[in-house]
C-alpha positions, 0 to 999 in steps of 0.5 A, spaced: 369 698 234 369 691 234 376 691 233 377 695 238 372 690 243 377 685 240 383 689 242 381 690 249 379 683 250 385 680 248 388 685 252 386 684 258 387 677 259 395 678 258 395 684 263 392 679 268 397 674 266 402 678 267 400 681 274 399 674 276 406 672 274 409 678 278 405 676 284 407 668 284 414 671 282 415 676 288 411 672 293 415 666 292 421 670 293 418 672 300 416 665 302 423 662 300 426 667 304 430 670 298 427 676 299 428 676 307 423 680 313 426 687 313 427 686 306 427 693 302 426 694 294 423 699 289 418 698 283 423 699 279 428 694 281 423 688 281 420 690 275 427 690 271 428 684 275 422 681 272 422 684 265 415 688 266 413 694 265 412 697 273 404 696 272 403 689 273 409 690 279 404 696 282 399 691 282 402 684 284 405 688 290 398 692 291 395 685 292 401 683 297 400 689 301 393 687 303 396 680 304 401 682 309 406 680 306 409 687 304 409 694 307 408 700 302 412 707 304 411 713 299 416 715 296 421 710 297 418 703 296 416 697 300 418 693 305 418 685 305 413 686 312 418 683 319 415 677 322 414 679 331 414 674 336 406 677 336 405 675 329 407 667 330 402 667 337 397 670 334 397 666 329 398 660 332 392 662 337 388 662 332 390 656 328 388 651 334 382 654 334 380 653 327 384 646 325 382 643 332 375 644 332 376 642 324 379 635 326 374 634 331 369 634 326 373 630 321 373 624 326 367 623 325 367 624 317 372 622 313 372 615 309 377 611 310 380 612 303 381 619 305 385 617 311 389 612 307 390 618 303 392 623 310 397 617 311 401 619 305 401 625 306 404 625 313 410 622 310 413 627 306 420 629 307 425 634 305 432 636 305 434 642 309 438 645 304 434 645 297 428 649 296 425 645 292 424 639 297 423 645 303 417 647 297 414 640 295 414 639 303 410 645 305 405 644 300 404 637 302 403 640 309 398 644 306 395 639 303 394 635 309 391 640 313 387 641 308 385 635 307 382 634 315 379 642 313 375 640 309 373 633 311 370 637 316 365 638 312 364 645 313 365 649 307 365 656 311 370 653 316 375 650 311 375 657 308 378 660 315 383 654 315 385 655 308 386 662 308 389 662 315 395 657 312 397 662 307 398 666 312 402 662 316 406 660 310 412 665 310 412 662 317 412 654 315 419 656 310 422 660 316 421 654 320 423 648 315 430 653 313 432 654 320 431 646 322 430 640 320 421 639 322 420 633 318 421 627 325 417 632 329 412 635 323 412 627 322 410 624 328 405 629 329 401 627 322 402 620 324 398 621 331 393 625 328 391 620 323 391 614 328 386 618 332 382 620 326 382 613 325 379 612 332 373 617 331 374 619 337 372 627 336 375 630 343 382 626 342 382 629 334 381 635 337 387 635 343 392 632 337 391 638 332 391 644 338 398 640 341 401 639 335 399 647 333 403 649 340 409 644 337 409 648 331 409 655 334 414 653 338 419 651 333 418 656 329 419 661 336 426 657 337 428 657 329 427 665 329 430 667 335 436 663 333 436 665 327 438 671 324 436 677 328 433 681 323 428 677 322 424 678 328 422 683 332 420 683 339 
């Protein structure tokens, strides 16, 4: 009995870690695009791709379906879900909403290390071309985001504000691929810390609200321009 109680717990673990290595993998392949909207596979297919059993596969996906991310078809596999002109305002609505009034209550928070620290993060810069960069300059975009979120000193609003940029997630690699965002996304962080600096709420507010609308609409220009079968109407 306790050897099978140590079995189990040891095994438990390793089933978890391997769903976790799925879901990373697969998730990432979605975000970086090698896995396109409109995309289909089979459990199979990833699982042979991955060197797993089609379990661990089962699961990461389960999980990616509640996200979004995927959609699933019985009896002939998954779809990585298509992006909709719908979707980015949707989504765009909802993040000016949120992250606006987060830096409206951040103004009057945050220390000024945490700004100075916003600063550096305003900064960050990619090369369109290599995965690597476009993903550090996603997350660091993330960060900053965050960082404001957070300063907001509302934990329930912060949460909304994290969950939504992960969301929105697939849509920042579409954009950063399609284009070169840093001057813009640049510029935009840099007049958001300037008027954090100023502790001036309304403005804060008014600087996240526009620079949402900046983003959602390069992202509407990069999709449309693109390949269309990475966007429905």
């Amino acid at each position: 009995m306790t050897a099978a109680n140590s079995d189990g717990a040891a095994g438990k673990p390793r089933k978890q870690s391997l769903t976790e290595m799925a879901y990373v993998s697969v998730r990432e392949q979605i975000l970086l695009g090698l896995l396109r909207p409109g995309a289909e596979f089979s459990e199979l297919e990833l699982a042979e791709q991955l060197a797993m059993s089609k379990t661990p596969v089962r699961e990461a996906l389960g999980r990616m379906v509640a996200e979004g991310l995927i959609e699933a078809f019985p009896r002939r596999g998954y779809r990585v879900t298509p992006v909709t002109v719908k979707d980015i305002n949707d989504l765009f609505a909802i993040r000016a909403m949120t992250e606006g009034t987060a830096a409206a209550m951040a103004a009057v928070n945050l220390s000024a290390g945490e700004l100075d620290h916003l600063d550096v993060l305003a900064n960050a810069h990619y090369e369109p071309t290599e995965g690597m960069t476009i993903h550090s300059f996603v997350k660091a975009n993330r960060d900053f985001h965050m960082a404001i979120a957070n300063g907001s000193d509302n934990p329930r609003l912060s949460a909304m504000v994290s969950t939504h940029l992960d969301e929105c997630a697939r849509l920042f690699y579409l954009g950063a691929r399609s284009r070169d965002v840093n001057p813009e996304t640049n510029d935009d962080h840099r007049h958001i810390v300037n008027v954090l600096r100023f502790r001036d709420s309304e403005k804060a507010r008014a600087a996240m609200v526009e620079h949402s609308e900046h983003t959602r609409q390069g992202v509407l220009k990069a999709l449309i321009s693109s390949d269309v079968s990475d966007l429905r109407i």
